[in-house]
N, C-alpha and C positions, 0 to 999 in steps of 0.2 A: 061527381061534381056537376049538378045538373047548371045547366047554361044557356046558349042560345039555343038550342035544338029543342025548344018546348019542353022544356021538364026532362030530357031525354041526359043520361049522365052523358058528362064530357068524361071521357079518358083520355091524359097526356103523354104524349111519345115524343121521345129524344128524337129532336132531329140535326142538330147539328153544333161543336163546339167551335171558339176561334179560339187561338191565343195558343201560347208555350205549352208543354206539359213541365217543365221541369219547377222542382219544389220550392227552389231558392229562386224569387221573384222578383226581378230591377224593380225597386221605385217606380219608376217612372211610366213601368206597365201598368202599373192602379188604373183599373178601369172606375172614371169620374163622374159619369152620365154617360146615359143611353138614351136615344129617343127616336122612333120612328117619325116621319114625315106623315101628309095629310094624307096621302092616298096608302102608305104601308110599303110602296114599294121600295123605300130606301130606307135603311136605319143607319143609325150616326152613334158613333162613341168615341167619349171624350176621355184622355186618360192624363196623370201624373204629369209626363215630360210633355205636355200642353200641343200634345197631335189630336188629329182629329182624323178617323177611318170612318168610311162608309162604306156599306154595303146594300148592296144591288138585287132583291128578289129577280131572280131568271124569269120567263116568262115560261106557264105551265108545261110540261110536255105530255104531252097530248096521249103520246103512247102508254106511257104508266101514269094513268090517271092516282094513283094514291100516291105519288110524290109531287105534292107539290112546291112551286118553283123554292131553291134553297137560295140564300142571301149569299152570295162571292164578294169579293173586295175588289170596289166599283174605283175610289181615290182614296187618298192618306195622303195628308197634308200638315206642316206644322201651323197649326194656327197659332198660337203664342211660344213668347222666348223668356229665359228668366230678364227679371229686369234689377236694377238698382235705385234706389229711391234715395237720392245725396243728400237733399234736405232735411230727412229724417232719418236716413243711416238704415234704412231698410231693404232687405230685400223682398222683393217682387217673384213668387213664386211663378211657375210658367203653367201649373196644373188648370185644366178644362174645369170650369164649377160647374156651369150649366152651357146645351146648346138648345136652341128653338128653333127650329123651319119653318121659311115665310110660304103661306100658300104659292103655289107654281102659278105664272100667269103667262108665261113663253116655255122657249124649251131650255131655258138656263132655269137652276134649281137657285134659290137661297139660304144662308142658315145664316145666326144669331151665334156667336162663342164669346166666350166670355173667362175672364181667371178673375184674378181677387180685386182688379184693379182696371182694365180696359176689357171695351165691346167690340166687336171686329164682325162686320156683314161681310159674308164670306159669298162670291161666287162660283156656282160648278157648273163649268158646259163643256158640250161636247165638241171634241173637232175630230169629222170624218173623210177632210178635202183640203189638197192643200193646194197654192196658184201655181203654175209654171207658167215657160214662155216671157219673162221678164226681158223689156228692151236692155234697162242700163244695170243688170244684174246677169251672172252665169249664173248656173245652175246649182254649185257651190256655195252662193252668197257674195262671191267676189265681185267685185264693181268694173264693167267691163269700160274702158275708154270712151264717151260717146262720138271721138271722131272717127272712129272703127266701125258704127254704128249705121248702114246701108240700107237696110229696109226694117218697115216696122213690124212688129208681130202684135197679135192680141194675145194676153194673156188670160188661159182655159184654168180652171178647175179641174184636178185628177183627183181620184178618189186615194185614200191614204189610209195605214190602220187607226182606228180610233183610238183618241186623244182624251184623257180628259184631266181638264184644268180646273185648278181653284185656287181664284183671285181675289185679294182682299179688297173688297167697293168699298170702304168705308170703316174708317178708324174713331169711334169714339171715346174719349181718354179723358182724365184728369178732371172727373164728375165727381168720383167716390173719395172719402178720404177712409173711410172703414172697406171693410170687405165683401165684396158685392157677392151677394147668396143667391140669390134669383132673375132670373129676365123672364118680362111675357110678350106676347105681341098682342097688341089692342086688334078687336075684332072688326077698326076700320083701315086696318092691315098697314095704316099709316106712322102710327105711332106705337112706341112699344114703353113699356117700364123697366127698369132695375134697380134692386132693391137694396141697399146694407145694412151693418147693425142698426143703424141710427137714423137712413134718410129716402125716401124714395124719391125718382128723378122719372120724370115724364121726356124721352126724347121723340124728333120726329126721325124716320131712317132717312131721312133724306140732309140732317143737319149735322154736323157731328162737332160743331165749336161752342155750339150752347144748350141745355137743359132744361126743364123747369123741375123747381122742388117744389112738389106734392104734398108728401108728408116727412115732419123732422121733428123726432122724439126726443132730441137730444136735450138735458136740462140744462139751464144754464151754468152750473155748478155737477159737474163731472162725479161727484161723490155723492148726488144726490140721482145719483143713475140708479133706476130698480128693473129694467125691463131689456130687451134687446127684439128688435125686426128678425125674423127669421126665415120668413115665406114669403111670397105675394104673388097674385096671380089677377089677370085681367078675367073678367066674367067673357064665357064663351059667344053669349052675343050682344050684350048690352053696351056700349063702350064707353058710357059712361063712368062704368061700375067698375070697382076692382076690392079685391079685399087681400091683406095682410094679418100675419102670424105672428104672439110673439113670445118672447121666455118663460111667459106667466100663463102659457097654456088659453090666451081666448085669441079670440079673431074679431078684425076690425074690417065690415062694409062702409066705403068710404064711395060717397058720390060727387063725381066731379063736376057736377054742376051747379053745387050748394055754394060752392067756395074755392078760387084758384088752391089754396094750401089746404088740405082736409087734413089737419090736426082735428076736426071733431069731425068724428065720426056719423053714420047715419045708422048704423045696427052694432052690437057687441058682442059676439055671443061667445056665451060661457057657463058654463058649468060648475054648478057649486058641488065643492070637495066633499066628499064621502068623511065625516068625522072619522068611522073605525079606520078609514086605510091612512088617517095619517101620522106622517112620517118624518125623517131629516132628510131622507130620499124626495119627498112629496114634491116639492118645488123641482127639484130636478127634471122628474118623469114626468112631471106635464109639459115640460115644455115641448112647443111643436114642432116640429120637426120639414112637413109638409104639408103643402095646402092644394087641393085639388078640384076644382068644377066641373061638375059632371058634364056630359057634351049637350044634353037637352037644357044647362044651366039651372036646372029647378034644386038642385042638393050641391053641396060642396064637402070634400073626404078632409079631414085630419091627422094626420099622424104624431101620434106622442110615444116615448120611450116602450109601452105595454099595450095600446093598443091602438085601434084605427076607430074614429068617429064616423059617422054622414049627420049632417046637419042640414034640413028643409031650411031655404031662404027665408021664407015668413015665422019661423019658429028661432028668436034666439035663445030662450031658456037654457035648453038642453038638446041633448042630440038627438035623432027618431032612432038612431040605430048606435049602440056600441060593440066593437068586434074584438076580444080579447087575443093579441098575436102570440104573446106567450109568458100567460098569469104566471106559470111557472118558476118563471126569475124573480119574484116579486120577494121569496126568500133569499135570494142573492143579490140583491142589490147592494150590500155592502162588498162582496169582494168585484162586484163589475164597479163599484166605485176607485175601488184602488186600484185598478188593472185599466182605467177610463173607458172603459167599452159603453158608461153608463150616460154616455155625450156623443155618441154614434148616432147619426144622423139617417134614420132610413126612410126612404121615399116610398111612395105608394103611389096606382095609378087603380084608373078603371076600363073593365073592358068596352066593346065598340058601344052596345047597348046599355051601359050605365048597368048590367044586372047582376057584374058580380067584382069585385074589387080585389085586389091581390098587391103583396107590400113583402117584406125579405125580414129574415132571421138571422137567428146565428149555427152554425151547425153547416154552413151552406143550404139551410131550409127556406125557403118560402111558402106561404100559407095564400091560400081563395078563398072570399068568404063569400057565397052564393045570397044575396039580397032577395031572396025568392022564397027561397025554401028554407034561409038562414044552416045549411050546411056548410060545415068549412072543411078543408082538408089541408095536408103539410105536406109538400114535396119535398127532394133533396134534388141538389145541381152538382150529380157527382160523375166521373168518369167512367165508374165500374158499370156503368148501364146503358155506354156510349153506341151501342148499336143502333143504325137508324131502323124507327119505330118501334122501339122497346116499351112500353108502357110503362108510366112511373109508377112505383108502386106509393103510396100511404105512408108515411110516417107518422110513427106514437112516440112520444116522450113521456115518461113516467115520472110524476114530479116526487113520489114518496113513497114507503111501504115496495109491497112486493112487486119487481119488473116484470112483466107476462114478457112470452118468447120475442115479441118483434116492436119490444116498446125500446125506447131506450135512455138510459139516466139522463137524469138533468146533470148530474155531477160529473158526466162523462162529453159532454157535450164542450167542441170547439168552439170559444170564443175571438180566435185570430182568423175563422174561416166563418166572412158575414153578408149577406146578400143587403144591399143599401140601395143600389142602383137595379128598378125592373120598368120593362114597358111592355104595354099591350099594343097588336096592331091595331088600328083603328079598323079596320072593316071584316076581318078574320081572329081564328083561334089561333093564332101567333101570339106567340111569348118570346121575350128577346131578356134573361136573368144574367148579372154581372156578378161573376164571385171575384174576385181577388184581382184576377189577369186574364180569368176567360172568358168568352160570353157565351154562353147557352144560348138555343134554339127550340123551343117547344113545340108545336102544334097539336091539335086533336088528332084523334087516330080516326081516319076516314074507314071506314067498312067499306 
């Protein structure tokens, strides 16, 4: 997989799993998002029963230079609870949809969480000191009598084991009436978005009892609904700019300086359907899934049910690049219709340098598609190769005819075991893949 290393192949080696081993899986383990922070050294995963873990990159050791620092479990917190909706007899799932990390500007970190229905700004810091010497307190916490109270003490700071909390700054609620599918944070770190079927809401993080609506698809006659939101993402430095996804496979660049509500649009881009590939399927598989801005913002990634797009900003026609994740199901899509795998939601990200793009399967596979050299490769997230720095090997899939020794059928292939959820670090060959209930650890294999 050639990558950052100038043309030089990346090889990937296991380096670390979290989660159960056992086959029978609680709900509420479903790991729901993954996302590392700006600098890489914390990643975050959101799961089912609407917890939130983080994990902490050690700082390198110095002595064995080829390990580098491995990710521990830094907090674990419940960010949301199930709820109950009496008005409309609903219930309010507790599962994590999406988390985002606010840039760090002190030593308390932040993050964005989010379920189908409230946003919660979550605080983490650290306590490594705690006071004594209290005048109208023991040492206990008991309240000591202040007529007993004789001379004064100051109270020192002792040092204590590290602590670490997270506190909910901030309750955003009762925005959405659909199911909120995305949050971004605008790149004047002031304002963020989130997104539902139907409606995007511009908040400030500092405001949490009013919104503004952006954009609102919804027709005034409910049967005359053809489309649904699915993605949306602020441009990585423009903050005027954001663009959304939607059922119909395009995407809409919307400038917020045209107009307070951008129902019209300022770019469209879309791709006109292939006559031969169409289908009853057809409408299904395009729709999008994920939307992605590259970090230098010049391209923006795609994901539809079969493959991954990049699309140049100044180009709406069609895409510069399409990356097929696995043509192969393309004759199965009637039994992944009946089994619903064919409304499986998989994300995509890109690595630090924008040069090579990587998005999850089923099989436990995930694929890299090198933007360079246009190579791609398949990995698998499995346990049998669980030694640190094992190298992953290659995986082939055989869509038809005769299987060579190390390919493997398409008709053999797990569709209950699917990678939806991956991220890249931002600054390193770190990979962080979610299967089921575990999270994989990748990195390159340092010489």
């Amino acid at each position: 997989m050639a990558g950052v290393g100038g043309g030089n192949d990346i090889q990937w080696c296991f380096s670390q799993v979290k989660g159960a081993i056992d086959d029978d899986v609680a709900e509420a383990d479903i790991i729901s998002t993954v996302e590392f922070n700006h600098s890489g050294e914390l990643l975050a995963t959101g799961d089912k029963g609407g917890r939130v873990v983080i994990f902490q990159q050690e700082q390198e050791n110095k002595i064995h230079s080829h390990s580098r620092g491995e990710y521990n479990v830094y907090s674990t917190f419940q960010s949301h609870e199930p709820e109950f909706d009496y008005l409309k007899s609903l219930e309010i799932e507790e599962k994590i949809n999406k988390i985002r990390w606010l840039p760090q500007k002190n030593a308390a970190q932040f993050l964005l969480s989010t379920n189908d229905k409230t946003i919660k700004l979550w605080k983490i810091s650290e306590r490594d000191k705690r006071p004594e010497g209290y005048n109208l307190k023991e040492e206990d916490g008991r309240y000591r009598d202040p007529t007993t109270v004789t001379t004064l003490r100051v109270p020192v700071f002792r040092p204590m084991d590290l602590m670490v909390e997270a506190s909910p700054r901030r309750i955003f609620a009762n925005a959405h009436t659909y199911h909120i599918n995305s949050i971004s944070v605008n790149s004047d770190y002031e304002t963020y978005l989130s997104a539902d079927d139907l409606r995007i809401n511009l908040w400030h993080l500092e405001i949490t009892d009013r919104s503004f609506n952006i954009v609102d698809i919804k027709p005034a006659n409910m049967e005359e609904l053809t489309e649904v939101i699915t993605a949306a993402e602020f441009h990585p430095h423009h903050c005027n700019t954001f663009v959304y996804s939607s059922s119909k496979g395009n995407i809409r660049l919307c400038d917020m300086r045209a107009a307070a509500l951008c129902d019209r649009h300022s770019k469209l881009f879309e791709e006109p359907e292939d006559p031969s590939n169409r289908s009853f399927f057809s409408e299904i598989i395009s729709s999008i899934s994920d939307v992605k801005f590259s970090h230098n913002g010049r391209y923006m990634m795609t994901r539809d049910y079969l493959s991954v797009k990049i699309w140049d900003l100044n180009m709406e026609n069609r895409p510069v690049e399409t990356y097929q994740v696995h043509e192969y199901l393309r004759s199965k899509l009637c039994s992944l219709y009946e089994n619903d795998c064919i409304f499986d939601k998989f994300e995509c990200c890109w690595n630090g340098i924008d040069s090579v793009v990587m998005t999850g399967s089923y099989n436990n596979f995930f694929r890299m598609f090198d933007r360079n050299t246009r190579r791609d490769i398949t990995l698998e997230a499995s346990r049998e190769n669980n030694k640190p720095r094992t190298v992953l090997k290659p995986r082939k899939v055989c869509a038809s005819g005769k299987r060579k020794k190390d390919e493997i059928s398409v008709d053999s292939l797990d569709f209950n075991k699917k990678i939806l959820h991956t991220a890249w670090h931002p600054k390193e060959n770190i990979i962080a893949v979610a299967t089921t209930n575990n999270l994989y650890i990748f990195q390159d294999k340092v010489n």
